[in-house]
Steps between C-alpha positions, in 0.01 A plus 500: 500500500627854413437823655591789364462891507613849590558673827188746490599753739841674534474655880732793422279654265084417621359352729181460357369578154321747599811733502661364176464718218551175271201353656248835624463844281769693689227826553779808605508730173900639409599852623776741477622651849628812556754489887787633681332848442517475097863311467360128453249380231328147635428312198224168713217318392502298869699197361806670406634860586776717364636823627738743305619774659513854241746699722729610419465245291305219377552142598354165568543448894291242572300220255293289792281205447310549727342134546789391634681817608809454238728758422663456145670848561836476667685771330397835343546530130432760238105466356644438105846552306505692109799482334472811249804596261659225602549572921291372788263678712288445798169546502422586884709390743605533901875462634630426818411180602808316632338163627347293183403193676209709623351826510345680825246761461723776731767500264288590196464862626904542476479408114625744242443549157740564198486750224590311198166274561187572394308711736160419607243794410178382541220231480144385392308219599148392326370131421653254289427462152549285188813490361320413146163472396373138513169333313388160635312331230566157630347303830682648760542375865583913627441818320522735739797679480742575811435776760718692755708841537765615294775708626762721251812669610617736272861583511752787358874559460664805597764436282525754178569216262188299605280837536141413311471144615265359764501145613184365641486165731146352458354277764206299532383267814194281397198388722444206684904326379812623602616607208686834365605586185764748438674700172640805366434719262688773332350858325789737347332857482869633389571610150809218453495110460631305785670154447319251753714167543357364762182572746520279868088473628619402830697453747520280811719380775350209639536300805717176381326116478815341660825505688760402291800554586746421202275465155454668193150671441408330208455147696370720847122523532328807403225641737237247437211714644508820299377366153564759224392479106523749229396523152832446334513143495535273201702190348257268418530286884151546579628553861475822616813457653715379263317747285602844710738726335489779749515401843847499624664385857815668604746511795526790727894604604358785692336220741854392652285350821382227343612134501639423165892573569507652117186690568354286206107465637246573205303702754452807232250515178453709233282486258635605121511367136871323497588593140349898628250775305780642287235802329538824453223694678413819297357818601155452606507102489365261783723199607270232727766231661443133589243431737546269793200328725632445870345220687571456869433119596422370825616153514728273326240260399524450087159442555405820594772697345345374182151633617613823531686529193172380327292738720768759356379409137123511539561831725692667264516347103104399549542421116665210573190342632364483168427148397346392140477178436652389170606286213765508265435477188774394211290600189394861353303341216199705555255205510712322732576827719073561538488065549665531791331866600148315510632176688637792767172617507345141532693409806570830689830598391554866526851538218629380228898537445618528160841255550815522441545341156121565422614751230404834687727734422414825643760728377314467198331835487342520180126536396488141398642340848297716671199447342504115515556523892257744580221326305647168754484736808141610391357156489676456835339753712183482304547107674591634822828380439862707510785489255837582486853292402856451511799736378839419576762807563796390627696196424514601163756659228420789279775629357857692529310801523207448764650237729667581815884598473742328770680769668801244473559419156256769349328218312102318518703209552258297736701721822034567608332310771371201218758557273398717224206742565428820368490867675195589618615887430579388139297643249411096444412506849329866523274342172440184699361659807262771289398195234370295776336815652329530144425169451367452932282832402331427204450137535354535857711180618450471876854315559850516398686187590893684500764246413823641696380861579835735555720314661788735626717495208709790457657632144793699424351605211510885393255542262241314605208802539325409812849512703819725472771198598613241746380654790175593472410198316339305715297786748363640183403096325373432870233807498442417143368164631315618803345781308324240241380253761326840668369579180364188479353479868307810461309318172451209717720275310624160707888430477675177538830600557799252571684755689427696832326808410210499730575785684481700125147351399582088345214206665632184437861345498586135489449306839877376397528188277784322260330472106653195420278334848210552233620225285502272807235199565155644629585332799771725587372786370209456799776457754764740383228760426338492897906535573433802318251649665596423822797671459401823259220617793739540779540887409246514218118512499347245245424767305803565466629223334392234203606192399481235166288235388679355099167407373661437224916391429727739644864488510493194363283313713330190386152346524579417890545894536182631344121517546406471208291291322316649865245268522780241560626684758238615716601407857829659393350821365234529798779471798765730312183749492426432871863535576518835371176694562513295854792700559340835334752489228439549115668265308605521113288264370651482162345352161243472276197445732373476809274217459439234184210316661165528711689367744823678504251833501319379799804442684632855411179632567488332845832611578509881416098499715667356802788764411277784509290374824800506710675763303489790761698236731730374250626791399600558900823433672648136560650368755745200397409163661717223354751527203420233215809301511291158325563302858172602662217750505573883427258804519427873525215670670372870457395730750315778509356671820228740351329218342248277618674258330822508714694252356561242210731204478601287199675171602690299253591079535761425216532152623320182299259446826260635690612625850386633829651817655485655828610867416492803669372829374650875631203714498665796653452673218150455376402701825322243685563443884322231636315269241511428123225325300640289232361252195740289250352665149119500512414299833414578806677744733668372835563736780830549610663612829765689466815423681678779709748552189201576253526160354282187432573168481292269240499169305517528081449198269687579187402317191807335323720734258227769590361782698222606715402850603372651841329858629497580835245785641 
């Protein structure tokens, strides 16, 4: 017998759920706090706090979640850093703080300021707003957009060669999640250009995660509590982490008290683009820098840690709740493409995906192309049913002229991310972007399905018109990118996206996967596929994510990898369906068809109506019961607290018999303290007693090589 869970309550941080803002709307609204008779701004929404003291002048003195009463301020540091005509400067800034192990309130008043920094001037608070406009055209679990205070410091040099430039340090604090965003942005009211290299959007010297005596920092932990994201992140990981360009953890020299005998402790971070901004900002011209979300955890549970992060995308990229449900289809033979339109109709499916290799070919602009895909799009809607398809950006060559240029050997000789790709700032790339504007506009295509989306590469090129050289290449190809996916958002277009760019308006990346696993046996497509899933919602919402179902051969599968002739394969093609929209998850369900028999369409039909019953749930958190490893059962159960449906678990037996298993479920987090009613699929509910750590103990009989379902109430 096997019993297995989670530990549903972490003492440091609740006691009871009904003071966890993960489980209960947290109900204190965000305000701005003027103190210390006018010389500290309070910057709290009642879960996390942060003070900056403006004189004489302005600096971060305290950042406080106040949960658990952490301080993640041990040192005072200047608010942001500009390096303009090619020297440093300080934005804000206090000196005189001798002990950096720790900072005491008393010495604060001693501080100084200096005169080549930036000076703080003034300030204006209001409400927080929309970075870009946003259309939701889609089902979509949250459309309410973020709320909270904003807070700006506006800053000006006294120097004569920086005279007409003001620096502004924008902050927002969000309700009910302790969360705070932070960047810069730069105005030049002077009559001359000014050569921006590189813009720093903060600052922080943080209380180390370790002693460590000898070490270098790259192996030492980084403080594990203060999670930080931006939106510069890219590469293609489909990690967030391994996906960050910006976020950067340094040693601090100055802190001589500390452990490490070579004062080597990554207890500083700044946030900044590595390869820098490199523009020149002309008279009258606006520079916005990276922005960076700050998330102050309260445990060291992944668990949890991966609620908030989610919490942090539903809070504040509600977009990214958006969940379609479609099908990919490989064909744009108009009677094929409106085939599969009324079989979407016919079973519920809300999308269809032109494919890559269906023939779409979107940077075809002309009256023809267009025409033939807007009479496709027409039938669509007039169905009920979206369109929109596939076009593939990077990863590609062009030619000498409109790829990117290695700064090395001054050549497109395969020196970008995937070899050869072109510049985005090319006029190639400048046509791209406005052709599939043209072609997204006048087709009304609800989707664009972006095949390697910028993906940092920079290019020494000089006469490429969207860019001046090497070092502005890849700020300017960056906005470029953002700006289109905006565009896109606010004409309520869906992006799949294999790269992070949440944060700047994409939906949908891959949950993580290896192409050549869809050529594998069915068999292990069903395991390796839960593996999947299991591991791509740790940090991401199943909205967030979608997977692949080869109806049809791909990468060289063979009959044991497909579905199709479908009505072969039903039991196949009904638990790969389960597996996915059991988990909340779109998957790519890639071919010609979704059914070829009365019986295949029941089964899809049946499938996508239980979908859409429990859809409000499945499209809620998980919390990870059992990784599939093919030895025993495996499962997943969502949680949601606001709903009366509380929670729903999908349980998985790979093995070729039936078994029995005691297991236990954590039920912290659906919000229920003292009893549970629960029924296996459409039965009867049992009534549960809940144990003192939120969990429940019950007996499952899993089917052989299949799966069962539960909701608890």
């Amino acid at each position: 017998m096997l019993i297995v869970g989670l530990l549903a309550v972490n003492t440091t941080f609740a006691q009871t759920s009904a003071k966890d803002w993960l489980i209960q709307p947290f109900t204190q609204k965000s305000e701005i706090k003027v103190l210390k008779d006018g010389k500290l701004l309070e910057i709290t929404n009642g879960l996390i706090t942060r003070q900056i003291r403006i004189s004489p002048n302005a600096a971060t003195v305290s950042f406080k979640n106040l949960t658990t009463n952490e301080q993640f301020v041990r040192s005072v540091r200047p608010e942001a850093r500009v390096v303009i005509n090619g020297k440093a400067y300080n934005v804000g800034g206090l000196y005189g703080q001798k002990e950096h192990g720790y900072l005491l309130e008393e010495w604060i008043e001693k501080f100084t300021s200096q005169s080549e920094d930036f000076q703080y001037a003034r300030y204006e608070t209001g409400e927080v707003k929309p970075h870009f406009d946003w259309k939701s055209t889609t089902w979509t679990a949250n459309k309410n957009l973020p709320t909270g205070k904003s807070l700006v410091l506006f800053f000006k040099s006294g120097l004569p060669l920086l005279k007409g430039l003001e620096v502004a340090v924008h902050y927002e604090i969000f309700d009910g999640i302790p969360l705070l965003s932070k960047w810069v942005s730069i105005e030049n009211k002077s009559n001359s250009a000014f050569k921006l290299t590189q813009v720093v959007n903060e600052i922080l010297a943080t209380p180390e995660e370790e002693s460590a005596v000898v070490g270098k920092p790259e192996k030492m932990k980084k403080p594990q509590k203060l999670y930080i994201e931006n939106n510069y992140a890219y590469n293609n990981a489909m990690r967030y982490e391994l996906s960050d360009q910006a976020t950067h953890w340094k040693i601090d020299s100055s802190y001589t008290s500390q452990v490490n005998y070579n004062y080597e402790t990554p207890c500083v971070v700044e946030i900044y683009p590595t390869l820098g901004v490199g523009i020149d900002l002309a008279p009258d011209a606006h520079y916005k820098s990276i922005c960076s979300y700050e998330l102050l955890l309260d445990s060291y549970d992944r668990e949890r840690n991966g609620l908030a992060r989610r919490k942090m995308y539903r809070t504040i990229a509600p977009w990214t709740t958006q969940n379609p449900i479609f099908m990919h289809l490989i064909s744009t033979d108009p009677v094929k493409v409106k085939s599969i339109i009324d079989q979407c109709a016919e079973t519920g499916y809300e999308m269809v995906i032109l494919s890559f290799g269906s023939g779409l070919n979107m940077e075809d602009a002309s009256d023809d192309n267009i025409k033939k895909f807007k009479e496709l799009a027409d039938y669509a809607h007039s169905k009920g049913i979206k369109l929109g398809g596939y076009s593939l950006f990077s990863s590609r060559r062009i030619d000498d002229e409109n790829d990117v240029i290695d700064p090395v050997t001054g050549l497109p000789d395969k020196g970008a991310f995937f070899g050869n790709a072109p510049c985005l700032a090319s006029k190639w790339g400048i046509n791209y972007l406005n052709s599939l504007k043209k072609f997204i506009s006048e087709t009304g295509f609800d989707l664009l399905e972006h095949d390697g989306p910028y993906p940092g590469d920079v290019c020494a090129s000089t006469k490429h018109p969207g860019h001046k050289g090497l070092d502005d290449s890849q700020w300017v190809q960056m906005q470029m990118q953002k700006e289109f996916y905006q565009w896109l958002n606010a004409r309520g277009v869906y992006i799949n996206a294999p790269d992070w760019y949440f944060l700047d308006g994409s939906h949908k990346i891959a949950l993580g996967y290896r192409e050549v696993n869809f050529s594998l046996s069915r068999e292990q497509q069903k395991m390796l596929n839960r593996q999947n899933i299991f591991d791509g919602t740790w940090d991401k919402i199943p909205s967030m994510g979608w997977g692949f179902v080869p109806l049809t051969k791909y990468q060289g599968g063979g009959a044991e990898a497909v579905l199709e002739p479908l009505s072969e394969h039903l039991n196949d093609y009904k638990q790969l369906m389960m597996q996915y929209y059991g988990a909340g998850i779109q998957a790519c369900y890639r071919g010609p068809r979704l059914y070829d028999t009365e019986a295949t369409k029941k089964v899809v039909i049946e499938t996508i109506n239980w979908y859409k019953k429990y859809r409000d749930i499945l499209n809620t958190d998980i919390i990870h019961l059992r990784r599939p490893d093919g030895r025993d059962w495996d499962g997943i159960m969502h949680v949601n607290p606001s709903l009366t449906t509380k929670g729903l678990v999908m349980l998985y037996n790979p093995l070729k018999e039936a078994i029995t298993r005691k297991i236990r479920l954590p039920l912290y987090y659906t919000g229920l303290t003292k009893e549970a009613k629960v029924r296996t699929e459409n039965g009867k509910a049992t009534t549960y007693q809940l144990n003192r750590d939120y969990s429940i103990e019950l007996t499952i009989q899993l089917p052989a090589e299949g799966y069962t379902w539960l909701v608890i109430e």
